[in-house]
VOGU-3710 file (C-alpha; in Angstrom, 3 decimals, decimal comma):
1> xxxxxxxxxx> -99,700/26,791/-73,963  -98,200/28,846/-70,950  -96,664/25,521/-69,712  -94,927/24,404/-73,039  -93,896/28,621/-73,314  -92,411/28,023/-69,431  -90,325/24,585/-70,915  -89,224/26,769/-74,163  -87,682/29,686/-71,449  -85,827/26,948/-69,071
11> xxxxxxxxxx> -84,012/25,577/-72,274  -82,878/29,242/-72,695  -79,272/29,962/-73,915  -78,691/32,369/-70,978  -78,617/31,250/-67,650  -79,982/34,633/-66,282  -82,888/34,268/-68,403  -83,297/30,333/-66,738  -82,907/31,866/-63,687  -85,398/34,419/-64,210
21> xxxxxxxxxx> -88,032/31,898/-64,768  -87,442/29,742/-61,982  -87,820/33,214/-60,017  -91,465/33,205/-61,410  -91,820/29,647/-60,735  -91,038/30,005/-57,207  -93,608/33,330/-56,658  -96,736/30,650/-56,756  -95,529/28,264/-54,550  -97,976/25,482/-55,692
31> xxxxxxxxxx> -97,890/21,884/-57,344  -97,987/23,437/-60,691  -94,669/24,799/-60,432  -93,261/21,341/-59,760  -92,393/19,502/-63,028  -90,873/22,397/-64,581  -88,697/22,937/-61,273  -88,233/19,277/-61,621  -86,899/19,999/-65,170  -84,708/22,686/-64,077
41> xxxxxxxxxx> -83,215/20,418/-61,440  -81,278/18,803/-64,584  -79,825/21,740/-66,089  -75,834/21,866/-67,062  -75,453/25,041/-64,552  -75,239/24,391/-60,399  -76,622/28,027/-60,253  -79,845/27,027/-61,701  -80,155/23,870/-60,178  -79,737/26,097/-56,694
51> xxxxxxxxxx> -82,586/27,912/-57,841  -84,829/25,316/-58,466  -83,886/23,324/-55,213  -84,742/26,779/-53,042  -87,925/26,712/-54,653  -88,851/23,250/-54,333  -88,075/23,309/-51,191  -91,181/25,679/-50,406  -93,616/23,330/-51,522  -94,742/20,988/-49,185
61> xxxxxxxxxx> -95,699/18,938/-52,154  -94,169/14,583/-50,650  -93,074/14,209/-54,361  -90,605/16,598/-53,468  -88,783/14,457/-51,631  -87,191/11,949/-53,849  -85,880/14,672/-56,475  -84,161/15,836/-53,314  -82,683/13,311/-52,034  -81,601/12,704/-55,854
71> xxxxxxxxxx> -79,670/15,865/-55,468  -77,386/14,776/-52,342  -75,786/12,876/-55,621  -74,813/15,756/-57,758  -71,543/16,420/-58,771  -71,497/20,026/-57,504  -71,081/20,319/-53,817  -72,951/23,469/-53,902  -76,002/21,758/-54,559  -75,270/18,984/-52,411
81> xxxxxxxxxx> -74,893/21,401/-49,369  -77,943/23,211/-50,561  -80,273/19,674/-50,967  -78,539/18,203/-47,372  -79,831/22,373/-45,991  -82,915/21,875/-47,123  -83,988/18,410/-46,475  -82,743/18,972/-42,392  -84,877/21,753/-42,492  -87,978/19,742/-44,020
91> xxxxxxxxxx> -87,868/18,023/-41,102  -88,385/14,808/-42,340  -87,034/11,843/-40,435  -86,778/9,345/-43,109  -83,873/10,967/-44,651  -81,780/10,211/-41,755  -80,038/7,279/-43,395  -79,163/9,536/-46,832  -77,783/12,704/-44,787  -75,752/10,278/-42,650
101> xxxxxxxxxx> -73,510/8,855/-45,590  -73,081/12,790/-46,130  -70,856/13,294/-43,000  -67,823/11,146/-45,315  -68,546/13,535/-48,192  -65,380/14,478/-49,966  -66,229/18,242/-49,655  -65,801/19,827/-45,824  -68,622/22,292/-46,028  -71,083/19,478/-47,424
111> xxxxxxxxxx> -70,160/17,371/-44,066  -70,879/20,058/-42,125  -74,076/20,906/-43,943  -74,872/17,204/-42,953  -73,781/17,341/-39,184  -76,308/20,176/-38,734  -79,272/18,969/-40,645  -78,532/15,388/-38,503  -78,534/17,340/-35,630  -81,584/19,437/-36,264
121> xxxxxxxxxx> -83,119/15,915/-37,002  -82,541/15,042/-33,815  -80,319/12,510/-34,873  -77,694/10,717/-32,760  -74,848/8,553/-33,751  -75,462/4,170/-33,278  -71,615/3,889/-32,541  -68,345/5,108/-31,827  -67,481/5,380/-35,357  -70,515/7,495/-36,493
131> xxxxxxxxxx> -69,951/9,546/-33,438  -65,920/10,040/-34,715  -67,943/10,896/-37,891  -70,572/13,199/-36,600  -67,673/15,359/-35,030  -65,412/15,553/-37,857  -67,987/16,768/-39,801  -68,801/19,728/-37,429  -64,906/20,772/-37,159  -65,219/20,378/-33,895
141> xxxxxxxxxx> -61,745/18,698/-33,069  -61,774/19,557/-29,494  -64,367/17,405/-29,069  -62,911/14,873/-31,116  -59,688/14,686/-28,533  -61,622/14,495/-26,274  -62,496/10,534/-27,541  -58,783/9,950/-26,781  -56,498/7,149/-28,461  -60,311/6,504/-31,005
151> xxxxxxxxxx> -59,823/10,167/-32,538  -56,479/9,134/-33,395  -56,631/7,232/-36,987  -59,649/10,333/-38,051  -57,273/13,238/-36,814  -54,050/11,466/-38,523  -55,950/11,242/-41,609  -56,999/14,964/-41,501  -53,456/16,594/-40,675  -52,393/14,365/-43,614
161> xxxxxxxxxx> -54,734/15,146/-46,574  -57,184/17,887/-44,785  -57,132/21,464/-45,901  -54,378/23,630/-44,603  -56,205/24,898/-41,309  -57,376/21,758/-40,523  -54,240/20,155/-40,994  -52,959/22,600/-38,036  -56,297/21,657/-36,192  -55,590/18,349/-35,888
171> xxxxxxxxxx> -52,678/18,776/-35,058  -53,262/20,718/-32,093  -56,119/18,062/-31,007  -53,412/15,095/-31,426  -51,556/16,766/-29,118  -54,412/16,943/-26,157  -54,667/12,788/-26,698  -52,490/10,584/-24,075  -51,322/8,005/-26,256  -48,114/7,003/-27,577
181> xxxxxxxxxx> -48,021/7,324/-31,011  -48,783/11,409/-30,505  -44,583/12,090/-29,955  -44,157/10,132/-33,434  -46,938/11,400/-35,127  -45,579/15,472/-34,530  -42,214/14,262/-35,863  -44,223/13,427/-39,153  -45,722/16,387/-38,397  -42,186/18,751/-38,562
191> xxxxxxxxxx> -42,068/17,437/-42,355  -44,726/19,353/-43,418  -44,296/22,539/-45,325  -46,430/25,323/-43,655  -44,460/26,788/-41,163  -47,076/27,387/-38,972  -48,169/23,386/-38,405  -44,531/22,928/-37,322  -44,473/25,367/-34,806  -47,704/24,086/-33,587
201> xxxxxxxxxx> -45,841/20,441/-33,552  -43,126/21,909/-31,638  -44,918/23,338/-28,977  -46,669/19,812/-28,482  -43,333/18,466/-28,623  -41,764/20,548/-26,030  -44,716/19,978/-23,760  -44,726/16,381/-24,063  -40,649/16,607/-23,253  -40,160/13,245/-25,307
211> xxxxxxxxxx> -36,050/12,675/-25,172  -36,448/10,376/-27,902  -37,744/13,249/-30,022  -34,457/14,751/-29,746  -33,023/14,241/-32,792  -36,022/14,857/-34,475  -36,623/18,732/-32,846  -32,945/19,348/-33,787  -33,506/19,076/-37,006  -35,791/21,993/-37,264
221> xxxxxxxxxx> -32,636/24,373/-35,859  -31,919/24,776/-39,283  -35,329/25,678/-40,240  -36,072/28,443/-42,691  -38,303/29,841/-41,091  -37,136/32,049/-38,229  -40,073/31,577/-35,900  -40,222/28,017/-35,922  -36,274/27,738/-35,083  -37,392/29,648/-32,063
231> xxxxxxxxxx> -39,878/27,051/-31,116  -37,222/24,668/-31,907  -35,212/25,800/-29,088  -37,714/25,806/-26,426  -38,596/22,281/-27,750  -35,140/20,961/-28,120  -34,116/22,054/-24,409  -37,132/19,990/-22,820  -36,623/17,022/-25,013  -32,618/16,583/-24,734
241> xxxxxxxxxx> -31,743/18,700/-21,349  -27,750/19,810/-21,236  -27,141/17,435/-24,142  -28,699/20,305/-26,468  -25,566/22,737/-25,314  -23,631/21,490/-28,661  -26,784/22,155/-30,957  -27,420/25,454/-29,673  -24,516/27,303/-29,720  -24,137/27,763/-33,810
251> xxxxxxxxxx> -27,473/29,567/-33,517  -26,185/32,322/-31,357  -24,758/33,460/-34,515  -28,544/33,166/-35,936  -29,472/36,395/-38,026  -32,610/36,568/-36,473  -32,242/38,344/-33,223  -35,458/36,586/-31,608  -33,603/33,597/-32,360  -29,866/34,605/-30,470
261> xxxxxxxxxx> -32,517/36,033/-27,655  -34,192/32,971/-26,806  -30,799/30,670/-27,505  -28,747/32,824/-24,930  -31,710/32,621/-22,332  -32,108/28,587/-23,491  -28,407/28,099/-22,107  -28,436/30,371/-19,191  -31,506/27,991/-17,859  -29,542/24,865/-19,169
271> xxxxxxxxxx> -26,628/25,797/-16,645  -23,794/24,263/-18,495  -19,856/25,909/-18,116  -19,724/24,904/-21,477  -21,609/27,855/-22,516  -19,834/30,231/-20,829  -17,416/31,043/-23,722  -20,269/31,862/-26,231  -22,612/33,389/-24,198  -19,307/35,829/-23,112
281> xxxxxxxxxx> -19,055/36,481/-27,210  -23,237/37,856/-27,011  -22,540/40,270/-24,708  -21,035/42,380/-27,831  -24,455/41,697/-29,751  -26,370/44,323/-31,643  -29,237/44,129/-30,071  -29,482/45,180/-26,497  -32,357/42,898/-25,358  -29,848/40,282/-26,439
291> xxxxxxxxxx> -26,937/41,574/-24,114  -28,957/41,967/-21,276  -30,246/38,262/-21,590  -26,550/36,847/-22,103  -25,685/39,234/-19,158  -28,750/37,126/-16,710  -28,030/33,985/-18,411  -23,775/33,902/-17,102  -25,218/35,349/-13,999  -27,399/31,932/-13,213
301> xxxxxxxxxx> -24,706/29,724/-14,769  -22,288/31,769/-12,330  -18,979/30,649/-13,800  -16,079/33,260/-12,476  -14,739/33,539/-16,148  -17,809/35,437/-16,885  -16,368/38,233/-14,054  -13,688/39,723/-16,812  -16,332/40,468/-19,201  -18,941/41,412/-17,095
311> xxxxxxxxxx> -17,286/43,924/-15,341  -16,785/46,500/-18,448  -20,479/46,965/-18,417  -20,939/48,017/-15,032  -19,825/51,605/-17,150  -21,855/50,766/-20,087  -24,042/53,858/-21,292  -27,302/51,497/-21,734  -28,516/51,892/-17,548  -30,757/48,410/-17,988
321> xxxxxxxxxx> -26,883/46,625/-18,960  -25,220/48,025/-16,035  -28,027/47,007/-13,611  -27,959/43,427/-15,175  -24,495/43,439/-15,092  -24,497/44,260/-11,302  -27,378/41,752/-10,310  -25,334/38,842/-12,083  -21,725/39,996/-10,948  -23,110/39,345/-7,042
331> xxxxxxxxxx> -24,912/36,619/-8,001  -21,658/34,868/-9,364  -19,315/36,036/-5,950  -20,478/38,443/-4,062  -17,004/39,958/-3,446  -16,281/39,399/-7,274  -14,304/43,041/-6,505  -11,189/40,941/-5,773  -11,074/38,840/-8,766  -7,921/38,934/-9,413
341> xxxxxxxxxx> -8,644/39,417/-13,701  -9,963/42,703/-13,232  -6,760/43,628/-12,695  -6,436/43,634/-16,455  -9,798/46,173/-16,875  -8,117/48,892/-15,051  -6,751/50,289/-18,169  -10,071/50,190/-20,204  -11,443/51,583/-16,755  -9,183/54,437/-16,909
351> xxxxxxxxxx> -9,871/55,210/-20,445  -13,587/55,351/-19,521  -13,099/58,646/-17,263  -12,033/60,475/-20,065  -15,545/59,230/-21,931  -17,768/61,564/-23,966  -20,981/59,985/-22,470  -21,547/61,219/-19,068  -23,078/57,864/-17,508  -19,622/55,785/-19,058
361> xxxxxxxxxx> -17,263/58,234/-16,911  -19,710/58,426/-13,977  -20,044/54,544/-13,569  -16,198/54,258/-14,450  -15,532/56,626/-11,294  -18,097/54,830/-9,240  -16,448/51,322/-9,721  -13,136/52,984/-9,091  -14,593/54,079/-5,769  -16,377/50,045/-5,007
371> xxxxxxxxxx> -12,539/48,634/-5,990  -11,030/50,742/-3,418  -8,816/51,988/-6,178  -7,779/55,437/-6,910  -7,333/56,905/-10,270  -4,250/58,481/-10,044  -2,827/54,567/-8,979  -3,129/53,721/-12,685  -1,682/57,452/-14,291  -4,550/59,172/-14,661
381> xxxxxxxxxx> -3,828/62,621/-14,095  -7,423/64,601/-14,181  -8,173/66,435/-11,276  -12,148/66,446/-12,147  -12,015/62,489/-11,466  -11,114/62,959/-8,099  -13,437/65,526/-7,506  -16,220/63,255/-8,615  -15,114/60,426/-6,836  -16,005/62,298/-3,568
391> xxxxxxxxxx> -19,246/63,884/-5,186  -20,329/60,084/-5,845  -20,305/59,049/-2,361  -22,751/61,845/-1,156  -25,362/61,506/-4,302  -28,993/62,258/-2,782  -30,865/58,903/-3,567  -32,958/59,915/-6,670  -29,735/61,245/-8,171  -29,242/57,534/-10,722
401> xxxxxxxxxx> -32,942/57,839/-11,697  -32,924/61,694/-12,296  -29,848/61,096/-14,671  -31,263/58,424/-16,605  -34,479/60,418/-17,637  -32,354/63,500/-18,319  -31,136/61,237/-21,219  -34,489/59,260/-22,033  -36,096/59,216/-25,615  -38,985/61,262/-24,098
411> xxxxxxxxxx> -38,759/64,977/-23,834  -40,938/65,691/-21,625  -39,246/63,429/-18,836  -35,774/65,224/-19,868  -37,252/68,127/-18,977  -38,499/67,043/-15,855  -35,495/65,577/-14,950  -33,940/68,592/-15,457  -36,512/70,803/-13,243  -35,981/68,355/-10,298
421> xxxxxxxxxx> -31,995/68,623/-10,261  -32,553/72,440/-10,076  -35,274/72,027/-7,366  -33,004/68,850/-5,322  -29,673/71,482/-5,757  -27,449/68,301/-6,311  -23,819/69,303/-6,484  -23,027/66,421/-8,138  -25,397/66,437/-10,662  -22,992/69,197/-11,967
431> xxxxxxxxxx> -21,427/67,288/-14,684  -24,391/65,812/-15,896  -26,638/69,063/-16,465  -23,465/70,733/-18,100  -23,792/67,908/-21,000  -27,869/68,338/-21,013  -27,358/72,008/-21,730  -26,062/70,653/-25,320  -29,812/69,011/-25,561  -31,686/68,494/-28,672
441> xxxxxxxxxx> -34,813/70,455/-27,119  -34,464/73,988/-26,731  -36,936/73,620/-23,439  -34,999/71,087/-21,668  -31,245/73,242/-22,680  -33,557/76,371/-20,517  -34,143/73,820/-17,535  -30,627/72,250/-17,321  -28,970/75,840/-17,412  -31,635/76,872/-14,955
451> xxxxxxx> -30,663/73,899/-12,442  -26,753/74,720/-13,139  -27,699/78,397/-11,742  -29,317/76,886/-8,641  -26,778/74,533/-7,692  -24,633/77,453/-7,182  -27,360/79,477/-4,822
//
């Protein structure tokens, strides 16, 4: 009577309430729970069928076995992973043969489930193809590569039809195989849409250095995706050499400015003249980082039309432009002075000493004072510039560093800037702690009037 009552509650309309029996079921532990776990193992849910697997798999009952096994069939994978789980964990040897056609199951987690109940078997692969099997199975991909040009077909397979991370995991393990086909095979691999898998292609691509990927890499200049032009850069300028000069110059006019960064520093490595003109254009860029690198990349290219545009920032305000301006300027002559097309500067030099910014007018007089050239030689009529011009020569050595903090984003090294000008009495910083009076910080405006006092002591 209880056992027909137990039947009646497993063909239950609500799967809690199926559930909730097969929680009973499972308390004894003993034979006589069997058939109706049996007959739960057929119900329409996978949750109950879960259930009844868990508890079956407590009894140590042999006729346990073959329902099992029956389950590495079912249609849910849930259940299969749960029945492969279970049976690894029976310990039972003679399943080997059932959990090993598991490792090609369509669902990843179910192969997995396999690999470990194999391994916890004790199981190992009879050949080169079960071992390919074995590994996929486990994710393991690194291990895969490490088969070499055998790994191949599995890993093409996987970055073709495999789940989205494991698309960019093979990926990345075709590209740690020596063997031919891995250039054409990250080609295929720039088709595919997730940005990510293409910039892990590229990367492959510029390590490998291929030159008949070329065409290929330049393709993905035009990319949508901002980071993976980037890594098309770097890729394109291992695979084609000077030949990518042409490609990359439209993308210094890229709207990402990673993108104009990496270009400008891709042709300043790249050492082609025909560069020069462009890379002369990016030293007007927005973004400062990108300056400075089109300022170091004309430097190592070292063309002397660069000299007539480089010059101009030796008086820029930003101090990290004028010291890359000076470092490249030597390295392209190192008496670049008497160029003779910076004779065509001296008016924008002259305009400079009349600048609001202290730094412009005090690097305008100090390149006055390097050219050998005096202000008044050009019209400039301001007795203050020739008073500065023979301040300059005498700064104390500390002076160029003390005035770039008395300008830095951080307050507190403004005002410490401005305490050490008092303490160093600089005559010459003069100028400079007249326009840090007009600070921002109340503090600092005390200090700089402070040192102006002291320079006169």
């Amino acid at each position: 009577m209880i056992l027909w009552w137990t039947y009646q509650q497993l063909r239950a309309s609500s799967p809690s309430a199926r559930l909730a029996v097969i929680a009973k079921l499972a308390e004894s532990v003993s034979s006589d729970s069997l058939e109706p776990l049996l007959f739960a193992l057929k119900d329409k849910e996978p949750e109950v069928r879960c259930a009844a697997l868990v508890a079956l798999g407590k009894i140590p009952d042999p006729r346990v076995m073959e329902p099992l096994l029956q389950r590495l069939r079912d249609p849910a994978s849930s259940v299969r992973t749960l029945a492969v789980d279970i049976l690894g964990r029976r310990g039972d040897k003679q399943t080997v043969t059932a959990l090993t056609a598991l490792l090609r199951d369509a669902d990843p987690v179910v192969r997995a489930a396999a690999a470990r109940s194999l391994e916890r078997l004790g199981w190992k692969p009879l050949d080169e193809a079960q071992r390919v099997q074995q590994i996929l199975a486990s994710g393991n991909l690194t291990q895969l590569a490490a088969l070499g040009a055998k790994a191949v077909g599995p890993l093409l397979e996987l970055m073709r039809s495999g789940p989205p991370e494991k698309q960019i995991a093979a990926v990345k393990a075709l590209g740690e195989i020596h063997d031919p086909r891995v250039p054409t095979l990250m080609l295929e691999a720039l088709r595919k849409s997730d940005p990510a898998l293409r910039t892990v292609a590229l990367g492959i691509l510029e390590r490998l250095a291929d030159p008949t990927t070329f065409e290929g890499v330049e393709r993905l200049l035009k990319d949508g995706n901002a980071t993976v032009r980037v890594a098309a850069i770097e890729a394109v300028v291992r695979c084609g050499g000077k030949r990518a000069v042409p490609s990359l110059l439209p993308a210094l006019k890229d709207p990402s400015w990673e993108v104009r960064n990496i270009t400008v520093k891709a042709l300043g490595t790249l050492d082609e003249a025909a560069a020069v003109d462009g890379l002369c254009g990016m030293l007007n860029d927005s973004d400062r980082d990108v300056r400075e690198s089109a300022i170091s990349s004309l430097g190592k290219i070292g063309d002397r039309r660069a000299i007539q545009f480089l010059v101009p920032l030796l008086f820029d305000s930003e101090s990290v432009l004028r010291t890359a301006a000076t470092a490249s300027l030597r390295r392209i002559d190192r008496k670049w002075e008497k160029d003779a097309s910076i004779q065509q500067l001296l008016p924008q030099l002259k305009a400079a000493l009349d600048h609001n910014d202290y730094w412009v007018k005090h690097s305008a007089v100090k390149l006055f004072e390097q050219l050998g050239i005096a202000p008044d030689s050009v019209g400039h009529e301001t007795a203050a510039v020739s008073e500065m011009v023979e301040t300059v020569v005498a700064e104390h050595p500390a002076f160029s560093i003390l005035a770039d903090l008395l300008f830095d984003f951080d307050r507190d090294l403004r005002l410490a800037a401005a305490n050490a000008f008092g303490r160093l009495r600089e005559k010459s910083a003069q100028p400079i702690l007249a326009a840090a009076v007009h600070d921002e910080d109340r503090f600092v405006q005390l200090a700089a009037q402070a040192a102006l006092v002291a320079l006169k002591l």
